[in-house]
N, C-alpha and C positions, 0 to 999 in steps of 0.2 A: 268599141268606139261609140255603140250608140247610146252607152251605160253613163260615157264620161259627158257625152253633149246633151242629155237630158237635164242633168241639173241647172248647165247654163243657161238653157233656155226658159227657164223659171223667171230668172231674176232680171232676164233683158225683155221679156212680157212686162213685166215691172216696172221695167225704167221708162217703157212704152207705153203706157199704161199714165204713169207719173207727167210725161212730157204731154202728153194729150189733154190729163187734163191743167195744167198748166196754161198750154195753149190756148182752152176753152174758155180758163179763170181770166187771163189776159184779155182774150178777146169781148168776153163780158165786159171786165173794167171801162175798153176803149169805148163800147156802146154808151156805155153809164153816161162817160165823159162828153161824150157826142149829143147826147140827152141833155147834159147838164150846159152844154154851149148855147145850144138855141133854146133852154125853157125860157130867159125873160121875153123872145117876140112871142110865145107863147102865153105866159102866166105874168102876174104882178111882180115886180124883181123884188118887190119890198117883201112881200109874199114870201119870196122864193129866199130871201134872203133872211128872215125867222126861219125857216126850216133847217135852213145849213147849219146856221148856229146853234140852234138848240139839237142836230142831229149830230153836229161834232161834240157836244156839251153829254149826249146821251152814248156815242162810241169811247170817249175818255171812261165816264159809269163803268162802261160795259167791259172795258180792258180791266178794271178791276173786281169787278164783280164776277163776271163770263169765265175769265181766264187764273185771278189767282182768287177768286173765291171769297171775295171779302165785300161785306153789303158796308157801304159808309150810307151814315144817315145826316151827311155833315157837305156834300159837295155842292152843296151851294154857297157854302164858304169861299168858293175858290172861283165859282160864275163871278161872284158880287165884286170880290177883291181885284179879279183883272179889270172888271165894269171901274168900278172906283179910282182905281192909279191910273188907269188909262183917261178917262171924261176928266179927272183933276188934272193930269199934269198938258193935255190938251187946250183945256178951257182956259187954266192959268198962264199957258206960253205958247203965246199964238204961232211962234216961228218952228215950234215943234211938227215936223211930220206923220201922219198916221200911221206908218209903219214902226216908226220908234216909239210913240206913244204903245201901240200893241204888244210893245216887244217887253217895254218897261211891267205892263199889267203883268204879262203872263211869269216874268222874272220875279215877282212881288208874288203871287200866286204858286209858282213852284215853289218858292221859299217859305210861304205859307202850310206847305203838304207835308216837307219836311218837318217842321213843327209838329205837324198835324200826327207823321205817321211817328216820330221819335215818341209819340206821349198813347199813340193807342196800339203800334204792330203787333205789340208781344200778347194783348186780348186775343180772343177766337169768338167766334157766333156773337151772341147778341151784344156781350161785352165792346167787344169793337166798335159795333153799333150806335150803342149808346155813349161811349164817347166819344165818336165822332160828333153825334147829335152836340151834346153837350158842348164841347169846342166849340163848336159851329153856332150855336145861339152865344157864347159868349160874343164870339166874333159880330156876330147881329145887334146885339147889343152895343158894342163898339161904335159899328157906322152908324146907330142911331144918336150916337150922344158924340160924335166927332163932327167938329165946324166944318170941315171941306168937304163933306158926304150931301151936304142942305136935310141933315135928317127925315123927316117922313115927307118934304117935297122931294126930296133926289136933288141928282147935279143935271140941271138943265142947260139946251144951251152949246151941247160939245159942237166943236168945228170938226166937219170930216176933213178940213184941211185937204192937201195937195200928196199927193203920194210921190215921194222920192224927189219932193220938191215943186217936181213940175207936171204930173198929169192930175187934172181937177179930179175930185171923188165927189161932188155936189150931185151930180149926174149919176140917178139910181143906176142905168147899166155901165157903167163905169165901177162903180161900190159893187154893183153884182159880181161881176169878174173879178175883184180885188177878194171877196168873201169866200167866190168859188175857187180861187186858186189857194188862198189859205185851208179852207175844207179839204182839197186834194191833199194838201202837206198833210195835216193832222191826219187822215186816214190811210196813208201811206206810212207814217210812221208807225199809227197802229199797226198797220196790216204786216209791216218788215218787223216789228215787235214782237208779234204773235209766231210770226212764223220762223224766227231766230232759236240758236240752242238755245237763248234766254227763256222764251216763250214756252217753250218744251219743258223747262225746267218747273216754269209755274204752273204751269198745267199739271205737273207731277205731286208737286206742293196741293193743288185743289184737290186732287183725285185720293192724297194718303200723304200724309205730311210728316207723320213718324218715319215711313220710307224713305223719304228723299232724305230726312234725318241720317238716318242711316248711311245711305249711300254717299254722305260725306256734304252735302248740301247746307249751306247755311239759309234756311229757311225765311230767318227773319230776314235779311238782307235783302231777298230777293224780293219779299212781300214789299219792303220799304221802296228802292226803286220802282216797281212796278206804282203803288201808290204815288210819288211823286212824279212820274210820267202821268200817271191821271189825271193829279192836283195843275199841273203846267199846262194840258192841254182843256182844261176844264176856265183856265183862266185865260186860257185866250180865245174860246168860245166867246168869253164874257166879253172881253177885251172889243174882240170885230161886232160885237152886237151893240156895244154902248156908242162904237163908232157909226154902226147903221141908224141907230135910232138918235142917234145925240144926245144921251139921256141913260142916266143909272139910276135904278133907283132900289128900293129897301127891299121891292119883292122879289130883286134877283138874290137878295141872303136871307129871304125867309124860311123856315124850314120845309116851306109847303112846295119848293121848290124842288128840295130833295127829294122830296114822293113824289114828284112829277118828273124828275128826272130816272127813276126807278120804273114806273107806269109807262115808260118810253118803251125802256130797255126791255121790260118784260114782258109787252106786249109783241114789239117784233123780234124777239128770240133771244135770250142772253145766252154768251160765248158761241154767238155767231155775227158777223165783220159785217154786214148791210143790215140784222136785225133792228140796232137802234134805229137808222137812217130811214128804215119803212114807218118805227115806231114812233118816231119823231113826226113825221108827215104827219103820220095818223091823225096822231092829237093834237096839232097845229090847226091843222085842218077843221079838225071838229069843233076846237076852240072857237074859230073864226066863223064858220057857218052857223054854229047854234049863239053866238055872241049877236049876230046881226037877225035872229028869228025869236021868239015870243016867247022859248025858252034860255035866255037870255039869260036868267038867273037859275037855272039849274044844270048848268055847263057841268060843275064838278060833279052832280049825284049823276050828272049823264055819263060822262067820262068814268066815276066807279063802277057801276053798271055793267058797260064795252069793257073794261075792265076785268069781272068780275068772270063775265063769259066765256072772256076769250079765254083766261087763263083755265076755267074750265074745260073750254072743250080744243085745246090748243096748247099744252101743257109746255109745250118746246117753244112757243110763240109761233109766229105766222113764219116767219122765216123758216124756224127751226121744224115746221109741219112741213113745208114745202120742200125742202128739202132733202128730208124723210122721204118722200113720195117720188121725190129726181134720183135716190139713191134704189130706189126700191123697184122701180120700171125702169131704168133705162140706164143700168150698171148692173 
């Protein structure tokens, strides 16, 4: 008897084990979101509300890059595109809602990915890379020489309109909550993406891709959705940020955008779920502090720098150090 209840007792440690920390992942989350309710009587909501968007704009990066392994050097194609059909179809039909207006960018931008990933999935390493780049300045080129973009002025002017008709979004804590509750979507989507047999599967793709070949996997398929969940949540980043600020403009599809959405991701951890969202703060942050001090114009050689360090002495990012170190004491 005690031969046959030893092994049992293996795998219900496990499930025990599993359910804890489950419990713990949860109860984290609900802090997060507790955190995220009262930051505007805390922080600048407008503040607070760059951060979300460019930290969902850096979790979409990061699902693709983190988890199936693919560096785009072109996702700013897809910030600029939800910015652009969202502030036009806004500006031009007042009677349009913010939330449809949103809906439309980001539907315009996932169908933009699709494009995107149909002309580079089948590349690997830098190949991929560089056409994405490549796409992606065309596409720049595009909004520069298209009439309803206002070329190198941008589309100024967006109405944040009425949400669902009738609650005012003029009102920055109003727009906060509208922003923070779209940021919960997108990083629940991620997070249920990542942790699906889907998610398991890319992670197998990243790790050895001949293998999952094998094991009967269609490879490319899975790179492509994954990419196209990126492109769609990357364009309604754009989408709620052209809404907060009223305003799209050229530098959200410039390629320096890409490197800055990259510098996000790998600063607080690629293929880990909060790494962009610290990584994003970061350099929001930095932006805005060294932007209003006397090194005002050497933001970017400060930014590579902090850069430059971290990934030196922080090779997994801040996230992925930290975590190390939770896994290491106290498991």
């Amino acid at each position: 008897m005690m031969t046959e209840s030893q092994p049992m007792a293996a795998p219900s440690a496990v499930m025990e084990r599993q359910k804890r920390a489950k419990f713990r992942r949860n109860m984290f989350y609900l802090a997060l979101i507790v955190v995220g309710l009262v930051a505007p009587f805390l922080a600048y909501p407008v503040f607070l509300m760059k951060v979300l968007c460019f930290a969902l704009f850096a979790c979409a990066f990061n699902l693709l890059l983190g988890y199936a392994g693919l560096l785009s050097f072109g996702h700013a194609a897809f910030l600029a595109t939800g910015g652009y059909v969202t502030g036009y179809l806004l500006a031009s039909y007042p009677g349009l809602t913010p939330e449809l207006g949103i809906i439309a960018g980001t539907v315009m931008a996932t169908l933009l990915g699709v494009l995107f990933g149909v002309l580079s999935i089948r590349r690997q390493g830098i190949y991929f890379a560089m056409v994405t780049l490549a796409i992606a300045q065309l596409v720049y080129f595009m909004f520069v020489q298209a009439p309803f973009t206002g070329g190198e002025d941008g589309l100024h002017g967006v109405p944040r309109g009425e949400l669902f008709g009738f609650i005012s979004l003029s009102s920055n804590l109003a727009m906060y909550y509208f922003v923070f509750a779209i940021f919960i979507f997108g990083f629940a989507l991620i997070q249920r993406t990542v942790h699906s047999p889907f998610g398991q599967v890319l992670k197998t793709i990243r790790e050895n891709e001949p293998r999952a070949v094998s094991l009967g996997y269609n490879a490319d398929a899975y790179k492509l959705v994954a990419f196209v969940i990126s492109a769609g949540l990357a364009g309604l980043a754009g989408s709620t940020k052209t809404v907060v600020f009223q305003l799209a403009s050229l530098t959200d599809a410039h390629w320096h955008m890409s490197g800055e959405v990259i510098l996000m991701t790998l600063l607080g951890g690629v293929g880990t779920l909060l790494g962009p969202l610290m990584g994003a703060g970061i350099v929001v942050s930095l932006q805005h502090i060294l932007a209003q001090s006397p090194l005002g114009n050497w933001v970017s050689v400060i930014l590579g720098i902090i850069f430059v360090f971290c990934v030196l002495s922080f090779r997994s990012g801040i996230v992925g150090e930290l975590d190390k170190m939770y896994r290491k004491n106290f498991k």
